[in-house]
C-alpha positions in Angstrom: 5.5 -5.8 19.5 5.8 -9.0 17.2 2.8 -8.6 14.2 2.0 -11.3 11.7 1.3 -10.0 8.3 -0.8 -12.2 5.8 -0.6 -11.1 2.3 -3.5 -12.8 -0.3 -5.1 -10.9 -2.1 -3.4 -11.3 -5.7 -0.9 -14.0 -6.9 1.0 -13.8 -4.0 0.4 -16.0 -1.3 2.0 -15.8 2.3 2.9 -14.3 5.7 6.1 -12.4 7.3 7.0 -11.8 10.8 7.5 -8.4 12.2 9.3 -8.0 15.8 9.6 -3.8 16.5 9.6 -2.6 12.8 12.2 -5.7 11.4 11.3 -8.0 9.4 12.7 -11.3 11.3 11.0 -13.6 9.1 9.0 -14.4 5.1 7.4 -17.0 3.5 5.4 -16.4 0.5 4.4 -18.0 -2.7 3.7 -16.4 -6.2 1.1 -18.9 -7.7 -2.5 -18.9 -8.8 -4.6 -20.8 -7.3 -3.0 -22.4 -4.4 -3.9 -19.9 -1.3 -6.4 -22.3 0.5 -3.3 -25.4 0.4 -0.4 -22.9 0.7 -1.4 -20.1 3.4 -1.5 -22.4 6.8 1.4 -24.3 6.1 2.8 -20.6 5.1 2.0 -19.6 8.6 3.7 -22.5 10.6 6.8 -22.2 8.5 6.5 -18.5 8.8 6.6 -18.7 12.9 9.4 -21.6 13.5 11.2 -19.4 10.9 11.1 -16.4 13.0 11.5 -18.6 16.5 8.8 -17.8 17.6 5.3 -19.4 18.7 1.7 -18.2 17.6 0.9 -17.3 21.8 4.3 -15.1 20.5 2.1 -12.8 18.3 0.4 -9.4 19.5 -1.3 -8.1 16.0 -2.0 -10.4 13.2 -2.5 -8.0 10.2 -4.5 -8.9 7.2 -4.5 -7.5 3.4 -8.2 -7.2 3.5 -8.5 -5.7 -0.2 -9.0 -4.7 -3.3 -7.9 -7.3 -4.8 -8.9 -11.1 -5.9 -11.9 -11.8 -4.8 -11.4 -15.4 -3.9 -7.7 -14.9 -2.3 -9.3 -12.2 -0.3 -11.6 -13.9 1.3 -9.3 -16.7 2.0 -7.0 -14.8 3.5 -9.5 -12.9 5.8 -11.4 -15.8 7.0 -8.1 -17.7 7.9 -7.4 -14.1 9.9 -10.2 -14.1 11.4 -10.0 -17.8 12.8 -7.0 -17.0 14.2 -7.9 -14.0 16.3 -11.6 -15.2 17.3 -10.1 -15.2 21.2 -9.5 -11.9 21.0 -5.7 -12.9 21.7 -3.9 -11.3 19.3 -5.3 -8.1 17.9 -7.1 -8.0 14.4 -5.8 -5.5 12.0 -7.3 -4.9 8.5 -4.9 -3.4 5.7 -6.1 -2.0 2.6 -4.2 -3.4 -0.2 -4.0 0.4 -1.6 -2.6 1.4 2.2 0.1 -1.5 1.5 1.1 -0.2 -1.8 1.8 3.3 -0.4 3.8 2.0 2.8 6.1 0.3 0.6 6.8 2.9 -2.4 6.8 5.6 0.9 9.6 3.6 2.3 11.7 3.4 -0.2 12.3 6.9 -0.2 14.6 9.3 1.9 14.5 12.3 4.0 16.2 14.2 1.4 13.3 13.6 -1.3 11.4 16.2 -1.8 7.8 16.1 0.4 5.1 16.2 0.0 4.2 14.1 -3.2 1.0 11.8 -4.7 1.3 8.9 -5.2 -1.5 6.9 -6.9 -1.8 3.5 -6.3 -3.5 1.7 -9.1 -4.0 -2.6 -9.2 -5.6 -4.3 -12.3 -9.1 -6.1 -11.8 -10.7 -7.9 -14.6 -12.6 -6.5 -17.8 -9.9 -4.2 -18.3 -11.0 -2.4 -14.9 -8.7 -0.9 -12.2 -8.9 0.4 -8.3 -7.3 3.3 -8.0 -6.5 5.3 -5.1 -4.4 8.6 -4.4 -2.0 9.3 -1.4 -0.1 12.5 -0.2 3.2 11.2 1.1 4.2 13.9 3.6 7.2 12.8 4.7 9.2 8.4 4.9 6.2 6.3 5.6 3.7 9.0 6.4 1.0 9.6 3.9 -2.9 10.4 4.1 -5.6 9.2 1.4 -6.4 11.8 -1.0 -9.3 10.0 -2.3 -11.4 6.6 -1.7 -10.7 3.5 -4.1 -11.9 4.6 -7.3 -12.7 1.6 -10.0 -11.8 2.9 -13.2 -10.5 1.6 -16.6 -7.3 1.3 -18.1 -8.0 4.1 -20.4 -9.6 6.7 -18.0 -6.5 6.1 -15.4 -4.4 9.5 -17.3 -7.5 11.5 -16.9 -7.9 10.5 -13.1 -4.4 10.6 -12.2 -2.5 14.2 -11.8 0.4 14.8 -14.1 2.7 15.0 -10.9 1.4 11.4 -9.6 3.8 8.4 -8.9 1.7 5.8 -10.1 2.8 2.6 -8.1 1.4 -0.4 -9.3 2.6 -4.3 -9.1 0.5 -5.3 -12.2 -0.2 -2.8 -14.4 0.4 -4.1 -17.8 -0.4 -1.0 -20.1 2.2 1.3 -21.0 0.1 3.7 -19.0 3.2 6.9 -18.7 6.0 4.5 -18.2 8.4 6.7 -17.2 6.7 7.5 -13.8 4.8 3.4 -13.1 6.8 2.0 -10.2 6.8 -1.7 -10.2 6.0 -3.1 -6.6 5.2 -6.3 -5.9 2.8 -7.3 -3.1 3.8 -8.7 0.0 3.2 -10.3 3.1 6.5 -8.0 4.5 4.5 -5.1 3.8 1.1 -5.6 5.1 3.0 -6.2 8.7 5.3 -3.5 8.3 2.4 -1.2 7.1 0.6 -2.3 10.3 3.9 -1.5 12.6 3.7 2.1 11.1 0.2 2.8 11.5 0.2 1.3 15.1 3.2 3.5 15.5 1.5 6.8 14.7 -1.8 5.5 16.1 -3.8 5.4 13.4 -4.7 1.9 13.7 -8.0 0.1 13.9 -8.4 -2.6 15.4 -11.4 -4.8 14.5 -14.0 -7.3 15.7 -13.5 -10.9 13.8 -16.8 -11.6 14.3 -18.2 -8.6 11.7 -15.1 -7.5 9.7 -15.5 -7.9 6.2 -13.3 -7.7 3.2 -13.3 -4.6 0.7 -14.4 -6.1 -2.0 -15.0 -2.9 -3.5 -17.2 -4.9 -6.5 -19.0 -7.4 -7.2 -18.1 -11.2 -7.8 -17.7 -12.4 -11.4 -17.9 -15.8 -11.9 -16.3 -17.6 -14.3 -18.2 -19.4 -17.1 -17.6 -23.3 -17.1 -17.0 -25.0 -20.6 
């Protein structure tokens, strides 16, 4: 199985090939601003650096949110375009679900299960989504809760005291010792997608109605 991941929901911009659980192939940005020039060019580089042509792909696998509003939508819509034949497969991944694949598979059988893990992304107005995961063994894990929006301040009196809080932008010196820095990526959104196909748990969905979680509402920006 050879799945496309797509990655666009915060500063970083891009996609990564995934051929039976190996990554084969990445090309990603960290910019603001730039998804709607960088992601289809991302794409095409993406495939002839895997070998591979787009009739090649099976699942094309789509951070589908929380996260920037404007990259997420991006990022869905171009998804969406590129499965409307039904040929490949549509798969939506929460940014949270993303978060949790890649701290989960950092770890080892000799760690100690299960654990929580609490994935937390920064929003604006000093707002966060937060989510909760029990890891229950290397890349297996179940939602504890549903994405939560809370602020910086009310994140230690959500959170457990035994929580790994994962993060890749949490700026706030919120219990340092136990915030794990992970960057988004394009890597994991596909290789999240591989697991959950694996342990068939995935869900694929229709272009035509899937829609972005959001999770709030748009904020525009005032113009000077």
């Amino acid at each position: 199985m050879i799945i496309l991941g797509i990655e666009s929901t915060s500063l970083v911009c891009g996609s990564a090939v995934v051929r039976s659980g190996e990554i084969i192939a990445i090309n990603e940005i960290k910019e603001a601003n730039v998804h709607d020039l960088y992601l289809t060019g991302s794409v095409r580089n993406v495939l002839k650096d895997a070998g591979i042509s787009f009739d090649d792909i099976d699942v094309v696998a789509v951070s589908s949110g929380p996260g920037s509003f404007t990259g997420t939508r991006i990022g869905v819509s171009f998804a969406k375009g590129l499965t409307l034949t039904n040929r490949p497969q549509l798969l939506g991944i929460s940014t949270m679900e993303s978060l949790v694949y890649a701290y989960s598979s950092s770890l080892t059988q000799q760690d100690r299960f299960p654990l929580t893990v609490a994935c937390i992304l920064e929003s604006h107005g000093n707002r966060c989504f937060l989510q909760r995961f029990n890891v229950t063994s290397r890349m297996q894990w179940e939602a504890l809760s549903v994405i939560d929006i809370v602020t910086v301040s009310e994140i230690q009196t959500t959170v457990d005291a035994r929580d790994v809080l994962v993060s890749p932008t949490l700026s706030e010196p919120i219990m340092p010792a136990k915030v794990v820095c992970i960057e988004l990526s394009a890597a994991y959104v596909a290789m999240c997608a591989y697991v959950m196909i694996d342990s068939k748990r995935q869900k694929n969905v229709d272009p035509l109605t899937f829609e972005p979680t959001y999770r709030q509402e748009f904020v525009g920006k005032r113009l000077p």
